[in-house]
C-alpha positions in Angstrom: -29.6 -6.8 25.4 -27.3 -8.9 23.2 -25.7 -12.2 25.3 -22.2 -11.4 23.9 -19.5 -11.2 26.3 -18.5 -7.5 27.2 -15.6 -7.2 25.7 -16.6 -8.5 22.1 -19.2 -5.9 22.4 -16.8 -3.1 23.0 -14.5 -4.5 20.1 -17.5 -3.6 17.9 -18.3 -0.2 19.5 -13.8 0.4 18.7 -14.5 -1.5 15.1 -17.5 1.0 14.0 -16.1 4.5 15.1 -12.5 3.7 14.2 -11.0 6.4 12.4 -7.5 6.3 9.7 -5.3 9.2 10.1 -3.0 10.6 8.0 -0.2 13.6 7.8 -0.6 16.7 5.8 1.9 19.2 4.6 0.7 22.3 5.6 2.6 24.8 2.8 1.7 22.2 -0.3 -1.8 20.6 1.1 -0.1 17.1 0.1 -0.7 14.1 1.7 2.6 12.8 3.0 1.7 9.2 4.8 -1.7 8.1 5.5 -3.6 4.9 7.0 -1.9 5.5 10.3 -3.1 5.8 14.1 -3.4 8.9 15.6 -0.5 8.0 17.8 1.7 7.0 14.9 0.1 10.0 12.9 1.1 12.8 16.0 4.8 11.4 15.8 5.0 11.7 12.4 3.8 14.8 11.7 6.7 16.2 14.2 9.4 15.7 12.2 8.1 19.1 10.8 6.1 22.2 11.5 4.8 22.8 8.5 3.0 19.3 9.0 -0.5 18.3 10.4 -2.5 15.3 11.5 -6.2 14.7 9.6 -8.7 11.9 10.4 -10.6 9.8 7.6 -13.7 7.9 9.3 -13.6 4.5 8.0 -17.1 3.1 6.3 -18.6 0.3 6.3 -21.3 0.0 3.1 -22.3 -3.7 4.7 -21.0 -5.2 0.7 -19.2 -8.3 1.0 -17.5 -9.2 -2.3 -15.5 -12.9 -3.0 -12.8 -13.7 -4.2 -14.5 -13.5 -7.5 -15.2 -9.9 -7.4 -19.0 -11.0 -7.1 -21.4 -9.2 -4.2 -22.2 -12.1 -1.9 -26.1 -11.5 -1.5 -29.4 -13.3 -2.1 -29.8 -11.5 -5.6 -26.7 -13.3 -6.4 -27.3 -16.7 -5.3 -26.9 -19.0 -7.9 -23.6 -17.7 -9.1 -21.9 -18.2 -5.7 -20.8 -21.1 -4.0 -21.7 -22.8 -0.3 -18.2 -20.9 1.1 -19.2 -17.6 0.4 -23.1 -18.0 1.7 -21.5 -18.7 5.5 
């Protein structure tokens, strides 16, 4: 059991199964707005029939980059500075 208070352990429980939701045109298969919440996404897609909601699961491939561009990891050491190792 992890000594973290409750509530920053349900913020990363929300943080790993959030999702990004965007509206679809039904008649053209378009994307019309995406990178929404489902709530904002259900409004939207209102404003017509023809138009539905979709959900994108966000991933996390655990690669942190710099500012660089470089992958912060221990194969990469040498090239990166004291700021990016914290």
């Amino acid at each position: 059991m992890e000594n973290k208070p409750l509530i920053s352990r349900l913020a990363k429980v929300y943080k790993d199964t959030e999702y990004t939701y965007f509206v679809l045109d039904g008649t053209t298969g378009a994307t019309i707005i995406s990178g929404l919440t489902e709530l904002d996404a259900r409004i939207h897609s209102m404003k017509n029939d023809d138009w539905s909601i979709g959900r994108e699961e966000i991933v996390d491939t655990g690669v942190t980059i710099n500012d660089d561009g470089v992958e912060i990891s221990y194969e990469n050491k040498d090239i990166l500075s004291e700021e990016d190792l914290q």
